[in-house]
C-alpha positions in Angstrom: 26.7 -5.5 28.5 23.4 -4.5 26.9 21.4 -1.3 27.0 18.7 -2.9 28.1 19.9 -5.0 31.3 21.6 -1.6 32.2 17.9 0.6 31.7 16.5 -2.4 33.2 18.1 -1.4 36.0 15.6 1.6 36.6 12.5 -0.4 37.2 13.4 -2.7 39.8 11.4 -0.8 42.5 8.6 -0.3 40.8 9.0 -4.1 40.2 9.0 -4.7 44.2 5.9 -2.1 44.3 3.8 -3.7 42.1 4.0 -7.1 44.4 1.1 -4.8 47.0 -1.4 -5.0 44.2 -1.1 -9.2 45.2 -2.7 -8.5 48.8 -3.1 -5.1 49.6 -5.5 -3.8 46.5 -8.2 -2.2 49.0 -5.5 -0.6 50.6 -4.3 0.9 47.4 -7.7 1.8 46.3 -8.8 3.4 49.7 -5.6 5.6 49.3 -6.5 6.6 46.2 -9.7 7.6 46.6 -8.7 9.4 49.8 -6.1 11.4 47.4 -8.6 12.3 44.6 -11.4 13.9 47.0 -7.9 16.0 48.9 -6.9 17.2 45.4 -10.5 18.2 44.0 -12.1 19.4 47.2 -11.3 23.0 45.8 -13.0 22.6 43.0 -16.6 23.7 41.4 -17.2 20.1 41.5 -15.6 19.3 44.9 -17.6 22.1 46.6 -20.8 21.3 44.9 -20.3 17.8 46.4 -18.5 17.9 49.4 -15.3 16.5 48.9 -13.7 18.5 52.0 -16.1 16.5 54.2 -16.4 13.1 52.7 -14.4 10.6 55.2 -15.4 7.4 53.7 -16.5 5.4 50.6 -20.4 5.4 52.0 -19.9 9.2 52.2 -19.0 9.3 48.5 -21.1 7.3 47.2 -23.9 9.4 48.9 -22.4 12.5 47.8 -21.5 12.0 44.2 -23.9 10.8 41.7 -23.2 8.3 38.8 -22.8 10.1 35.9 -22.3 9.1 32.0 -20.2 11.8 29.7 -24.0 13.6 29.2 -24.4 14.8 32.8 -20.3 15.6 32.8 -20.7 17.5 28.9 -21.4 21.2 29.8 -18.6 20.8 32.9 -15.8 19.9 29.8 -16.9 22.2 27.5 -16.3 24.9 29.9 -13.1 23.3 30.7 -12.2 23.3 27.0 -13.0 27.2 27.0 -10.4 27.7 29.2 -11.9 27.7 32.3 -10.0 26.7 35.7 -10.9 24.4 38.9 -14.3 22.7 37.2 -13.5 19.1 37.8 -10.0 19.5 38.4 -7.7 21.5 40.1 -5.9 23.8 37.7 -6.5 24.5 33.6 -6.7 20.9 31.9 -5.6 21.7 27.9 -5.3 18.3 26.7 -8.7 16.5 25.6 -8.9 12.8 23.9 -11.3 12.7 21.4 -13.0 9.5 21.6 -16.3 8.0 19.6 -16.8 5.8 22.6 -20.3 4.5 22.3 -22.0 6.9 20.1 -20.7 6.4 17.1 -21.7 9.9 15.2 -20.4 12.1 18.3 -17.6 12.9 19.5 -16.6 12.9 23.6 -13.9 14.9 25.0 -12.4 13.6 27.8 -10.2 15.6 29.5 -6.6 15.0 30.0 -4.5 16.5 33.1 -0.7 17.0 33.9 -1.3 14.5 36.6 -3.8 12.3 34.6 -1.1 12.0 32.3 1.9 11.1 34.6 0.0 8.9 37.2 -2.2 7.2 34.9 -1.4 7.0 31.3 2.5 7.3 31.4 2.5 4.9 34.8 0.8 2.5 32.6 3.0 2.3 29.8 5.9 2.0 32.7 4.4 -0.5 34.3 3.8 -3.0 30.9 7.5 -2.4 30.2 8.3 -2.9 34.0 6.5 -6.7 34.4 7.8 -7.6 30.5 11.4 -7.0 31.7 10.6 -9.1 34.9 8.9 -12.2 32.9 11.8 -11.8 30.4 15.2 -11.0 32.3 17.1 -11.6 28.6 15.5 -8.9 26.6 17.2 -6.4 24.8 14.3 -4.0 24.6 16.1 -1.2 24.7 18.9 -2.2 22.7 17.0 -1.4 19.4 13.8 0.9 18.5 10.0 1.0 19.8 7.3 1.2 16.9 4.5 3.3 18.2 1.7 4.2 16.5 -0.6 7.1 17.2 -3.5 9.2 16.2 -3.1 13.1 15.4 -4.7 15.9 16.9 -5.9 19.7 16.4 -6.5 22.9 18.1 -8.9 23.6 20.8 -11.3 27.0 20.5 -8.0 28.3 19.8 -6.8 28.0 22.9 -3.1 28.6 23.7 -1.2 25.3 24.2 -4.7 23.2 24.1 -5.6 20.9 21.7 -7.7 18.1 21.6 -7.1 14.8 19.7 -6.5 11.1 19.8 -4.7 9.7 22.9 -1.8 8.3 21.4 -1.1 11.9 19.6 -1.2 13.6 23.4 0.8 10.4 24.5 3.3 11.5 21.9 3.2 14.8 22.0 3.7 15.2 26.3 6.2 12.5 25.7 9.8 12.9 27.5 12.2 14.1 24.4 14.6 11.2 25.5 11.9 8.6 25.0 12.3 9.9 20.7 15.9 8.9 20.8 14.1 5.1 20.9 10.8 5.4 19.4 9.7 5.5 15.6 8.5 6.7 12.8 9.3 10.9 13.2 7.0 12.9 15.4 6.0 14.3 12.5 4.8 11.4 11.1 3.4 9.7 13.8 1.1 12.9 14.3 -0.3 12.6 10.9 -4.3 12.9 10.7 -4.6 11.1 6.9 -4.2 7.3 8.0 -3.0 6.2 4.5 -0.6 8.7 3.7 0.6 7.9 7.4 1.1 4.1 6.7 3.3 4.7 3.9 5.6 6.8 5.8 5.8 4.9 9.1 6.3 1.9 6.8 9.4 3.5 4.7 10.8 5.0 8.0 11.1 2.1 10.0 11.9 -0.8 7.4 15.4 -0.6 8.2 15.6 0.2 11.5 16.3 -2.3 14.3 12.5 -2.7 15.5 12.6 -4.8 19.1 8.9 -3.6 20.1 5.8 -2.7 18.7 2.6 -0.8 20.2 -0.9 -0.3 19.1 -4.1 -1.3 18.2 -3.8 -4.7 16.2 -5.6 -3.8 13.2 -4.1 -0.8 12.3 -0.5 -2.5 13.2 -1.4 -5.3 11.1 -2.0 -2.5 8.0 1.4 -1.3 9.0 3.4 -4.4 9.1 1.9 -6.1 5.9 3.2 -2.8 4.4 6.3 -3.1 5.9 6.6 -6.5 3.8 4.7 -5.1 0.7 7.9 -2.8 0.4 10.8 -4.7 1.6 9.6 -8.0 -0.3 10.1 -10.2 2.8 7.9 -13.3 3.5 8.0 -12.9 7.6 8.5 -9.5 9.7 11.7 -11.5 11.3 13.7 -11.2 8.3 12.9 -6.9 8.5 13.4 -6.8 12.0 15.0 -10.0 13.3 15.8 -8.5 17.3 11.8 -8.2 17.2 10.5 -9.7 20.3 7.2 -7.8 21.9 3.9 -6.6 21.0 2.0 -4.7 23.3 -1.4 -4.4 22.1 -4.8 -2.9 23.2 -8.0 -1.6 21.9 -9.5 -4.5 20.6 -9.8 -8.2 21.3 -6.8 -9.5 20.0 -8.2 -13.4 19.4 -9.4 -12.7 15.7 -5.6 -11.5 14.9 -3.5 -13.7 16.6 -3.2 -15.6 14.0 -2.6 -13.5 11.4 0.5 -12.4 13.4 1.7 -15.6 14.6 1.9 -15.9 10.2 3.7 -12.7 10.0 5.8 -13.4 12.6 6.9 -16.9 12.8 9.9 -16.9 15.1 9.1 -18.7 18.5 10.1 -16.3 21.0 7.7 -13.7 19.5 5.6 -12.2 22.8 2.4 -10.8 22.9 1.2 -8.6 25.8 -1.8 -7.2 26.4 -3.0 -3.6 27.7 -6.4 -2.0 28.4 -5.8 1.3 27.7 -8.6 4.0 27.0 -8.6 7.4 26.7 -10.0 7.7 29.8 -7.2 5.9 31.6 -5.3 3.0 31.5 -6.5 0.3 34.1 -4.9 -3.3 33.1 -1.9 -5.2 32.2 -1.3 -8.5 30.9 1.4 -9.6 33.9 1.6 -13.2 33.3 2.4 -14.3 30.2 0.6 -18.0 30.6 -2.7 -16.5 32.2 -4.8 -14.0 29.2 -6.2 -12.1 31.8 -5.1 -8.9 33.0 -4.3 -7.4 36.3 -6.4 -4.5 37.3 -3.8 -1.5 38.5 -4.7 -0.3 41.9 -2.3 2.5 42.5 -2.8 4.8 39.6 -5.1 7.8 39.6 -8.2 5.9 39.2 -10.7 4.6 42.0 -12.5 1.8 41.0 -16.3 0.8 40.9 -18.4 -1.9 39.3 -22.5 -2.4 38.2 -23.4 -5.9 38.0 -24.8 -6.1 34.7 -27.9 -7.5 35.2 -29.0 -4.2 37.3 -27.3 -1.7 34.2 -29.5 0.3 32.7 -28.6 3.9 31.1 -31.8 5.1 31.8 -31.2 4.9 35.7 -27.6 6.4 35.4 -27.9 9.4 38.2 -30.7 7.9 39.9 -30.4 5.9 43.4 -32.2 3.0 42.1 -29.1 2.1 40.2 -26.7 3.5 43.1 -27.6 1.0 45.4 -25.8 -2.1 43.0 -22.8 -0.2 42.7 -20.0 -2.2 44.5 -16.4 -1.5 45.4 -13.5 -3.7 44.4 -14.3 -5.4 48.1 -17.4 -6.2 46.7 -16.4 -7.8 43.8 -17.6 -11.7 42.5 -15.6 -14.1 40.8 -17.1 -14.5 37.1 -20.1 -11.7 37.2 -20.5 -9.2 34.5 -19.7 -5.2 35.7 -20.2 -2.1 33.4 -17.3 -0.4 35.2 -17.2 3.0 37.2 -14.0 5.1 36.9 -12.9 8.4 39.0 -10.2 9.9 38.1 -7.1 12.7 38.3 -8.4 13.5 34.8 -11.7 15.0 36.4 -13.9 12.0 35.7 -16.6 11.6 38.7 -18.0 8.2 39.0 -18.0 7.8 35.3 -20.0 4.9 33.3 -16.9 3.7 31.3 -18.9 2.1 28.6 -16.5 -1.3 29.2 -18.0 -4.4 30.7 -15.2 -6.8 32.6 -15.5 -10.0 34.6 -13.4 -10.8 37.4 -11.0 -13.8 37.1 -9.3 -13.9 40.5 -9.4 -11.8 43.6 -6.0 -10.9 45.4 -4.5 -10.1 43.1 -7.8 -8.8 41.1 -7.5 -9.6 37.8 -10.3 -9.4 34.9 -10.9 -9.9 31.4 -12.5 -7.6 29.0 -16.0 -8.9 28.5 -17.8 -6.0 25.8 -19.2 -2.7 26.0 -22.2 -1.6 27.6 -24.1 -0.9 24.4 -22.0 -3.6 22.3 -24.4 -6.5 23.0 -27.2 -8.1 21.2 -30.3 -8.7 24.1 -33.2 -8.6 21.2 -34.8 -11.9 22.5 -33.4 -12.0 25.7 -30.1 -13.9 24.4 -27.6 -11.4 26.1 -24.6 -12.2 23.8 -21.8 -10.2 24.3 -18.6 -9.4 22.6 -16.7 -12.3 24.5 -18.6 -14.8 23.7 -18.7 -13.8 19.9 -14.4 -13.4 19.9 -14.3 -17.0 21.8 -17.6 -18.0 18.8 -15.6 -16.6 16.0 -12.1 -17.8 17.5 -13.6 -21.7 17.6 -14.9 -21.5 14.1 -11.7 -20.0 11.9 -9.6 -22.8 14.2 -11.8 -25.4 13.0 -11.8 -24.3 9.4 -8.6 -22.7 8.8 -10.3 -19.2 8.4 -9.2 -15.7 9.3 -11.2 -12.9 10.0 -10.3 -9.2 9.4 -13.4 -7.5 11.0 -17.3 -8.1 12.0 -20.0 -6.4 13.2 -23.7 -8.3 14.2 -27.0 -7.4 14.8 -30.4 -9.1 15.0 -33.4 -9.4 11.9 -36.4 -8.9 14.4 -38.6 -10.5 11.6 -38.2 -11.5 8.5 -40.6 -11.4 5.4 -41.4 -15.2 6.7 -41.5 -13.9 10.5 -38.4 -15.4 11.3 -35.8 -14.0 13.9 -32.0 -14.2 13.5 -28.6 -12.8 14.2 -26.9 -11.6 11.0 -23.1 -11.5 10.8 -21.8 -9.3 8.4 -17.8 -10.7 8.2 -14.6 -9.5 6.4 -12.3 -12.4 6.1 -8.5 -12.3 4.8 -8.8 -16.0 4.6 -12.1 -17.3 3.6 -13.1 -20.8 5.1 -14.1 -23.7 2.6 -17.6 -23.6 3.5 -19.7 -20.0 4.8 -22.5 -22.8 5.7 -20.3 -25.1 7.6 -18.6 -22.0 9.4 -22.0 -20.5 10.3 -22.9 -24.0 11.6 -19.9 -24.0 14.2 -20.5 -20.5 15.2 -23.4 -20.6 16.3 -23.2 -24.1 17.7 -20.1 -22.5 20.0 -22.4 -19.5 21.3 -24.8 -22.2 22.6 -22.2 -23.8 24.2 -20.4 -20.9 26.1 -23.9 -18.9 26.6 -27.2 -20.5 28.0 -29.5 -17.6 27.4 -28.4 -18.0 23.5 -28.7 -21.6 23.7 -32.5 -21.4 25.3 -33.7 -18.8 22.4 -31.6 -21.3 19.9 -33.8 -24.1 21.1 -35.3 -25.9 18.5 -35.4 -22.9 16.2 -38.5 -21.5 17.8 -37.3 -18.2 19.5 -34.3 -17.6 17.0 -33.3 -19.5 13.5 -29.9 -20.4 13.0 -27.4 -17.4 12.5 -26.8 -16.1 9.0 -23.3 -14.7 7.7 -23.0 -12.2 4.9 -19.7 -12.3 3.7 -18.5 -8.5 3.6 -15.8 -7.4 0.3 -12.5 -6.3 1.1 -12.0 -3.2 3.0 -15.7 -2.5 3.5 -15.1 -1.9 7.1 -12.0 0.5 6.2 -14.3 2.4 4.0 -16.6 2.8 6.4 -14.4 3.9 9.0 -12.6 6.5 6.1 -16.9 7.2 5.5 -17.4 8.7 8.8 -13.8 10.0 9.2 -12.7 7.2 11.6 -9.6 5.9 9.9 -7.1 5.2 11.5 -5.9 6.2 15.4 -7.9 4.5 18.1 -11.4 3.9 16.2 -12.8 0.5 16.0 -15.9 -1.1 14.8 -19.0 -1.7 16.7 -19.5 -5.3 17.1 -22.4 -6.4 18.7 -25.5 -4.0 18.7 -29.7 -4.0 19.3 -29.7 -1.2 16.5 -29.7 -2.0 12.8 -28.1 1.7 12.2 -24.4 -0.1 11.7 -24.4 -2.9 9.7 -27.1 -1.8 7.7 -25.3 1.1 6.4 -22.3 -1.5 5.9 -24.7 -4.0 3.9 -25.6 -1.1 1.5 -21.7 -0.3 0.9 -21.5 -3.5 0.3 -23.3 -4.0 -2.5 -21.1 -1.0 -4.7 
């Protein structure tokens, strides 16, 4: 008998739980809002917002403004001094540091005892949980998780706080047991020089018996072609043949798949997907034939949702943008949302920065559509980062390319008054022709977005798009640039600013 179908064992009720997130989600949701305002009603926040008295979702909504990490700021940084009972019961010492949407400052979102437990923990439980159910012959447990992580430092010099990347608090706060299956070392995995980290994770888990990987694709991918650099293999089977899982968040993984599916050519290789932030984790790919992801109900998160075409950041706070906030009852199949998060970390009604679209309702599951700022809506086009993965995914399929990274932005006007998108691109496999690739691109944003095709039409609002081809590692040394390397950071792909790309056009000329 296996380890696994033995562990296995452990999460069949939480198995029969998760089967209330099929029909009862409101219920779940109600509950959990009902439990957040209980625990917080002590607080500076609670008081100053009457959580003791607030009875229903109208009364909350009412009560409790919507706030981005600005109006939240001075609230954590007194948190972060060491101050108790701000926005959550109790002295939070755990912060993830997080570049979120402005990408030359840091957030600090705070990170609670119970956020951890009910939230991030439950999450990781939960994708091992419906991967065991979908695959009743694994033997997950019968060999080693690779997980990597981030690192993280003090905080003011607190005792026993420090902020850092997710994954390193993940790590850290992890139950000791859980390092009798995981790798590389703590030691390494904590590791703030990405580089010097890939070496060692590499050499420390090359002849170990891998079942399961974790992690943001990218950097994995970094990792594993390492992993072959040193062991001289062809495919990561050959290192690791009892490999059979890759949970993966962060980024889209389209653009990678395959660049794995070449890495990793056995044909019982699963992929999973996760959304998991560092300011909660909120989905789970359940269904291994359906790419969306199930949103989880019962966590410590209450759920709302902006349709995008009333978002702005300048109403944030404001009743004006109050009045299109929905609950999960509200809900439409296929309509954009910026998404609304509170939280047992001490989040209140918090703009996320992610943009989703429902798939199905009962059970309510979504798909990762972009960012709230990660758009380009220069001439009224409103592309967003789905419709460049599925753009980008159509055009490498029909020309054997693969690409590593991207980031786009729009050329208002030209020196001949002309108005574009320019893609700056970093392939590992460069297609035949950069003409013939542009060509399909942007003919497959036409097709999967109206407002692109309209401004496309007949070249008069916008001229075709134009790709600059970036040089290897550009993106890597931009990330290294501004101290990003590595951990949870990813590029900013879409964007009305010129700040990103042009930076990444003058690197790219060295």
């Amino acid at each position: 008998m296996s380890i696994t179908s033995i562990v296995g064992k452990a999460f069949y009720g939480r198995q029969k739980e998760l089967e209330k997130h099929i029909h009862q989600g409101e219920e779940l949701q109600a509950d959990v809002l009902k439990y957040l305002l209980s625990r917080a009603k002590d607080t500076e926040y609670g008081r100053q917002h009457l959580f003791g008295t607030t009875k229903s979702y109208k009364e909350f909504t009412q009560n409790v403004p919507v706030n981005s990490y600005e109006e939240l700021k001075a609230d954590i940084d007194r948190m972060r001094h060491g101050e108790k009972d701000i926005l959550w019961p109790g002295q939070v010492k755990w912060y993830a540091k997080s570049s979120g949407t402005t990408y030359d400052k840091s957030k600090f979102i705070p990170v609670s005892s119970e956020g951890l437990q009910q939230v991030h923990y439950m999450g990781g439980k939960d994708s091992v949980a419906f991967y065991l159910k979908n695959n009743p012959k694994s033997r997950l447990f019968d060999g080693r998780a690779l997980i990597l992580g981030g690192s993280h430092s003090p905080n003011y010099n607190l005792p026993n706080s420090l902020v850092g990347d997710l994954s390193a608090i993940l790590i850290e706060n992890i139950n000791p047991l859980a390092n009798f299956v995981r790798v590389p070392k703590k030691q390494t995995a904590l590791l703030s020089d990405f580089e010097v980290k890939r070496e060692r994770i590499a050499q420390e888990t090359m002849n170990k018996n891998v079942t399961n990987i974790s992690g943001v694709p990218s950097w994995m991918m970094s990792v594993l072609v390492r992993v072959l650099e040193l062991t001289g293999k062809q495919h990561l089977e050959e290192v690791w043949p009892n490999l059979e899982v890759f949970f993966h968040g962060g980024i889209a993984f389209g653009p990678y798949r395959n660049q794995y599916e070449q890495l990793i050519t056995k044909s019982d290789m699963h992929y999973m997907e996760t959304y998991n932030a560092s300011e909660g984790f909120f989905g789970i790919q359940n269904d291994p034939t359906d790419s969306s992801m199930l949103l989880m109900l019962d966590y410590g998160v209450f759920y709302e949702f902006i349709p995008m075409e009333h978002f702005s950041e300048e109403l944030i706070g404001t009743d004006e943008l109050n009045q299109y906030v929905v609950p999960l009852s509200g809900v439409e199949i296929g309509k954009n949302y910026a998404m609304l998060i509170s939280t047992s970390c001490g989040l209140w009604r918090y703009v996320i920065g992610d943009t989703i679209s429902f798939t199905s309702k009962n059970p309510y599951k979504f798909i990762i559509t972009g960012r709230t700022k990660h758009f380009i809506n220069a001439f009224g086009e409103e592309l967003i980062v789905d419709n460049a993965e599925k753009g980008l995914l159509y055009a490498c399929q029909q020309t054997q390319a693969e690409v590593s990274e991207y980031t786009a932005a729009p050329v208002y006007m030209d020196g001949n008054a002309k108005c574009r998108h320019q893609w700056l691109i970093e392939f590992n496999k460069e297609p035949a022709d950069i003409q013939e690739f542009a060509r399909l691109l942007d003919t497959k944003l036409q097709t999967i977005n109206s407002d692109y095709e309209a401004k496309r039409f007949k070249d008069i609002t916008l001229q075709p798009l134009e790709i600059v081809q970036a040089r290897p590692n550009l993106f890597n040394d931009w990330l290294k640039l501004h101290g990003k390397l590595g951990g949870q950071h990813k590029i900013p792909r879409l964007s009305n600013s010129r700040k990103t790309i042009d930076e990444l056009l003058e690197m790219n000329k060295v």
